[in-house]
VOPAGU-2260 file (C-alpha; in pm, 1 decimal, decimal comma):
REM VOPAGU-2260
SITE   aa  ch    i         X         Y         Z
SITE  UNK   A    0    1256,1   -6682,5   -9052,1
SITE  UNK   A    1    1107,4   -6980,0   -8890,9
SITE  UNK   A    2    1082,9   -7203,1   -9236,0
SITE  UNK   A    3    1414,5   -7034,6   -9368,3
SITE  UNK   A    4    1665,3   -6979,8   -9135,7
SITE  UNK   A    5    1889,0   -7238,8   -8916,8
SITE  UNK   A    6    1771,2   -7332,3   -8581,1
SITE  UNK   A    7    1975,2   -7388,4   -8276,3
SITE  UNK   A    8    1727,9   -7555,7   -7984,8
SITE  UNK   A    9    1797,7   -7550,6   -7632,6
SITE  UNK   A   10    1599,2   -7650,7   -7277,2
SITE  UNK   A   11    1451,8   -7291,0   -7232,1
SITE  UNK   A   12    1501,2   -7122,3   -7645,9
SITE  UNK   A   13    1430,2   -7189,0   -7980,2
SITE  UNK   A   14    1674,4   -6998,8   -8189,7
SITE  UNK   A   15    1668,9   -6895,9   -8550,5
SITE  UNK   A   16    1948,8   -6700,9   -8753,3
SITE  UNK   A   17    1925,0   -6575,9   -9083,8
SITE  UNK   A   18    2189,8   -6348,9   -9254,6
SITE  UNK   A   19    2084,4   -5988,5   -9158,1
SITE  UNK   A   20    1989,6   -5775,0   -9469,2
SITE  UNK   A   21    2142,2   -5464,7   -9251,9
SITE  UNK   A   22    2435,1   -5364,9   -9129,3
SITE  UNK   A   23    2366,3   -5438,3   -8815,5
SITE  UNK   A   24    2229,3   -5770,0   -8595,7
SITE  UNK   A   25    1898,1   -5789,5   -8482,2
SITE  UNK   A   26    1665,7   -5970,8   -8253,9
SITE  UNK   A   27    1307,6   -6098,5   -8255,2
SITE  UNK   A   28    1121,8   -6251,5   -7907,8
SITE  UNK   A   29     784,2   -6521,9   -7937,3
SITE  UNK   A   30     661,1   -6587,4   -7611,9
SITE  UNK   A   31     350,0   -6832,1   -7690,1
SITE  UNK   A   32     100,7   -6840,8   -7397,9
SITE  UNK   A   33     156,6   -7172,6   -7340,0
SITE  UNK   A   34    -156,4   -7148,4   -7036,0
SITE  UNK   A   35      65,9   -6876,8   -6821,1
SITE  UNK   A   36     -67,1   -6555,7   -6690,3
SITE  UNK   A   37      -1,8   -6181,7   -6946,1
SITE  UNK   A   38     210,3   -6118,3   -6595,5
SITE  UNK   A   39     452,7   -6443,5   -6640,9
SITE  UNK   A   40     471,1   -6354,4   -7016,1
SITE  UNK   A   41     583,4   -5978,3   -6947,5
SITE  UNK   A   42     846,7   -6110,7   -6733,4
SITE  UNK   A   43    1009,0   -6320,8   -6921,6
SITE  UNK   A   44     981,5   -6079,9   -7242,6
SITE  UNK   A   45    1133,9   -5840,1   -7018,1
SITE  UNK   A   46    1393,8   -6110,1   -6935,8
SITE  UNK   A   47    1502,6   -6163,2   -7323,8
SITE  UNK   A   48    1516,0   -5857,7   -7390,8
SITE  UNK   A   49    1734,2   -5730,9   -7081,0
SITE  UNK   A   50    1942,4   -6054,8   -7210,9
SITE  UNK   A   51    1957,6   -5899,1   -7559,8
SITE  UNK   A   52    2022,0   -5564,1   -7508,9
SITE  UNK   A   53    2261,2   -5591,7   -7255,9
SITE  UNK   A   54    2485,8   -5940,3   -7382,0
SITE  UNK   A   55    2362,4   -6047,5   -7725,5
SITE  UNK   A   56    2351,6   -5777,5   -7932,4
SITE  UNK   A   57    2682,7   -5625,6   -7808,0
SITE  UNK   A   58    2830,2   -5969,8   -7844,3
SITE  UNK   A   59    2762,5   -5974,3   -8196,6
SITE  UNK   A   60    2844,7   -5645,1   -8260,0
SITE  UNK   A   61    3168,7   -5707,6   -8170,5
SITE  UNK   A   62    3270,9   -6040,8   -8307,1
SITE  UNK   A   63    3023,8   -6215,2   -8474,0
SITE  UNK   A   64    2849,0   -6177,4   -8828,5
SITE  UNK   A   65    2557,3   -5938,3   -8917,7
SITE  UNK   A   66    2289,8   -6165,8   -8786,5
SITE  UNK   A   67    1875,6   -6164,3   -8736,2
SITE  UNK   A   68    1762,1   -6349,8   -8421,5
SITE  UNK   A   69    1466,6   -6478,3   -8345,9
SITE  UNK   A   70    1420,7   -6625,1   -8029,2
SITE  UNK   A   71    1109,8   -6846,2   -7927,7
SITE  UNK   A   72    1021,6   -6928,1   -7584,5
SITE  UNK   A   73     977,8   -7268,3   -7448,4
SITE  UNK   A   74     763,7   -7382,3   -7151,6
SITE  UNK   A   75    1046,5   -7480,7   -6906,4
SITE  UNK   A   76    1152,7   -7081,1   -6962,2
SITE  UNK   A   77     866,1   -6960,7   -6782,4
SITE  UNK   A   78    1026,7   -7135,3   -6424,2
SITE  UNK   A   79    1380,8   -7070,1   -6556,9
SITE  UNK   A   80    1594,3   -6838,8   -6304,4
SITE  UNK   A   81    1741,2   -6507,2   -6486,3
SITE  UNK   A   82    2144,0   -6661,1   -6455,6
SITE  UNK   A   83    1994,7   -7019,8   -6627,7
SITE  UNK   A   84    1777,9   -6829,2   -6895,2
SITE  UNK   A   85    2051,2   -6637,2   -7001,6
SITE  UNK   A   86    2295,9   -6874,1   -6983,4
SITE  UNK   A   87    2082,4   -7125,8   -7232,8
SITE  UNK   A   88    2037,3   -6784,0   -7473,5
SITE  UNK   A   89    2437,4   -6724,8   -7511,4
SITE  UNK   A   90    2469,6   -7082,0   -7592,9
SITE  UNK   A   91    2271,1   -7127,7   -7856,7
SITE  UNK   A   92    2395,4   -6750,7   -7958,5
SITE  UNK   A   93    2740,7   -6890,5   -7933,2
SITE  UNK   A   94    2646,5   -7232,4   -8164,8
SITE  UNK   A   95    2487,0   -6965,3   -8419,9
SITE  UNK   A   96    2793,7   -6799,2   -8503,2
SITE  UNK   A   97    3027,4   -7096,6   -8524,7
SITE  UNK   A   98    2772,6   -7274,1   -8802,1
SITE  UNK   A   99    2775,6   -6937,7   -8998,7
């Protein structure tokens, strides 16, 4: 997905978005270790994933097409507050679905 699909960059997130081949969207997480503790990197997986089970996936169940996600960390993420990470992630969600 990272050579074929369209990408959608923001301050915190890399996104990519492919047509799903199911019925149903889906979402991928990278966190790169970028030098940061296993304990920074299983916060801010949890963070993504709290993100895209609880806004994302739900969002584009409901309006949007049948998309896989793949989001990729970026460094600033790691000192990002919950409210700005999520923010950046509906974004670049939102710019996904208006170029498909």
């Amino acid at each position: 997905m990272l050579r074929e699909g369209a990408r959608q960059r923001t301050r915190l997130a890399d996104l990519y978005w492919r047509r799903s081949v199911e019925p149903l969207p889906r979402m991928g997480l990278v966190v790169p270790k970028l030098g940061y503790r296993i304990v920074d990197r299983n916060r801010i997986k949890r963070r993504v994933r709290e993100i895209g089970r609880s806004m994302l996936l739900p969002r584009l169940r409901q309006h949007g097409p049948e998309l896989d996600i793949l989001i990729r960390i970026r460094r600033p993420a790691y000192r990002a507050a919950y409210a700005e990470l999520e923010l950046a992630i509906l974004e670049g969600v939102e710019a996904a679905c208006s170029n498909t």
